[in-house]
C-alpha positions, 0 to 999 in steps of 0.5 A: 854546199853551193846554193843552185837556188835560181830566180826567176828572170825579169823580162826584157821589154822592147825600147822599140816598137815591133810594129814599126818596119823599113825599107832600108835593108832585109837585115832590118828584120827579127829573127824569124820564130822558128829560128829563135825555137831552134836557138833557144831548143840548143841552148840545153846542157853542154856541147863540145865548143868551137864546132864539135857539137852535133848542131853543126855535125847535123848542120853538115849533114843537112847541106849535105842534101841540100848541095851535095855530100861532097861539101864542107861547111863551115858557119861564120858570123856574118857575110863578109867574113864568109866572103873573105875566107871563101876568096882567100880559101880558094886563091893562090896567095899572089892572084886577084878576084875578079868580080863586077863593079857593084859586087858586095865584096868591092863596094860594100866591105870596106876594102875587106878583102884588100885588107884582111884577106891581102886580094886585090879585087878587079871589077868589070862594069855590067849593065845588069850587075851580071857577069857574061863570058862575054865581059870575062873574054873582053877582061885584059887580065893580063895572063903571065904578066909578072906586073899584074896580079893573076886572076885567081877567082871570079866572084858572082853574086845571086840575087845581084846587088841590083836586085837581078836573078841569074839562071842555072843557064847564066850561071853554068856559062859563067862557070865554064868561060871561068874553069877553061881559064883555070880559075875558080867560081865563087858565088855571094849567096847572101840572097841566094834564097831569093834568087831560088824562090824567084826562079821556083828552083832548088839552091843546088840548081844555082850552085853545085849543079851549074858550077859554083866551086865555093859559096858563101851561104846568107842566112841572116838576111832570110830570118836568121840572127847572125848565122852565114857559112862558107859551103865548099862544093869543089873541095879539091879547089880550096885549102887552109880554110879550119886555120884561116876561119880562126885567123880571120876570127870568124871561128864561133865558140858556141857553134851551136847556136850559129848551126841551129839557126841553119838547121832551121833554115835550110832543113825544111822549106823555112827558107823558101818560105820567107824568100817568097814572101819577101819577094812578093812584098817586093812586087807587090810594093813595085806595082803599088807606086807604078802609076804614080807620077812622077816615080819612075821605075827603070828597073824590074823586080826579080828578088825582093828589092826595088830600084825606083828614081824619085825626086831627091826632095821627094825621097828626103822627106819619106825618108823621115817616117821610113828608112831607106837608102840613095842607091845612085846619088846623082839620079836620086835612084833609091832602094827599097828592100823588103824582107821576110816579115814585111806585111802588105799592111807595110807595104800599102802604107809606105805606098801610100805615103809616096803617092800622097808625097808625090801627089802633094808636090 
């Protein structure tokens, strides 16, 4: 007979202090506590693997009335493979993806899409890092052009990597510039949460509503432990995409886990919850430095993540207590990202410490 005899485990002890918090990246954060319940509230008995459970049966449904019931879903481990199957999915295999010149997928993936996904990315310079049918007009895409790779895609980003909010308005005027020329919108919603929660609108308003054809949906930068998704709203535009997630090794075995993280997320408010409060860190930290000198703020708070100019010497020194990142090398022009669990405490501290720096100097 097997012995079944089960000891008890030996807990794990943090090798880090839970109280220390940065300013580098939303991603610098724990797993929010109702997402870790639904984790471990899934991990019971079997389940049909490689996304026949009823986690993600119910994670369809729950998308199904947060987006639309048209949707398909299909979760994935992580933002840029979410983005990479979204443009590939939706893009003939000779067009390109337009996108601006900050976006995530041209600057921050590594040539991801290039490599993996065989899509050359043309970028269009923005003030604000926002598309316009204006800036989508003045684009020479060369229409017809054997030599030029068509555009197939436009990819937005919501809230941008400059930390700016589009409207449903902004958004629907983009969707409609894109559709008259026969492509397709896709949109990086990997702080889609806090775009909504800074508009105080639904994540429909954002998407399904005003035009987004396809979306990759961020739930790791929200309280999650690594769970993201693509979300087709205009299934008639996308094709390949069950065989692609597999080939891009995207496809979870143990789904479950993966759906119960946004089930959690996104079947109640939990996601409006910490985007709110990550966005409310984030003015309260922009409105703590303002009137120090010597910090010059050119940019305003819309999301959860400020964009202040310091001196350099300045920002290499705070960056010994605090993370954070240079965002513009050459007019030392830093990020600061606050995140679902950034108190005020955090906050009033890490300003604190600027204002002593600066008053220092």
């Amino acid at each position: 007979m097997t012995d079944t005899t089960t000891t008890e485990p030996t807990p794990f002890a943090p090798i880090h202090d839970p109280a220390e918090r940065g300013f580098a990246s939303d991603n610098y954060a724990g797993i929010h506590p109702e997402v870790l319940a639904a984790i471990v509230a899934a991990n019971g008995g079997h389940q049909v693997a490689y996304g026949e459970d009823v986690y993600t049966a119910r994670l369809n449904e729950v998308l199904g009335e947060v987006f639309g019931a048209a949707v398909e879903v299909y979760p994935v481990f992580n933002g840029t493979g979410a983005n990479v199957l979204a443009l590939q999915a939706a893009t003939p295999r000779w067009a390109s993806v337009l996108a601006t010149s900050t976006a995530h997928i041209h600057a921050d993936e590594a040539g991801a899409p290039e490599r993996i996904g065989g899509l050359r990315v043309n970028v269009i310079d923005t003030p604000d890092g926002k598309l316009t049918p204006e800036l989508i007009a003045a684009y020479p895409d060369r229409t017809g052009d054997e030599h030029f790779a068509q555009i197939g895609i436009v990819s937005i980003t919501n809230s941008t990597e400059v930390g700016t909010v589009y409207t449903p308005a902004e958004i629907r005027a983009v969707a409609d510039a894109v559709h008259e020329r026969g492509w397709v919108l896709h949109l990086d919603g990997s702080r889609l949460s806090n775009a909504a929660a800074a508009l105080g609108v639904g994540l429909r308003e954002l998407t399904t509503d005003v035009g987004v054809d396809i979306l990759s949906l961020g739930g790791t930068k929200i309280g999650a432990m690594l769970a993201e998704a693509v979300v087709v709203l205009s299934p008639e535009r996308v094709a390949g995409l069950v065989w692609l997630r597999m080939q891009s090794m995207q496809l979870a075995s143990k789904m479950r886990f993966i759906s119960a993280q946004l089930i959690a997320l996104f079947e109640g408010d939990l996601w409006r919850r910490n985007a709110l409060h990550a966005n409310a860190m984030a003015r309260r930290l922009s409105d703590a430095v303002a009137g120090i000198e010597g910090v010059r703020l050119v940019t305003r708070v819309e999301a959860n993540a400020v964009f202040p100019i310091l001196p350099r010497v300045a920002s290499e020194r705070l960056m010994e207590r605090f993370r954070f990142y240079f965002w513009d090398e050459t007019t030392g022009q830093v990020r600061w990202m606050c995140a679902w669990d950034t108190t005020e405490a955090d906050v009033d501290a890490f300003a604190e410490a600027v204002r002593t720096e600066m008053t220092s100097r």
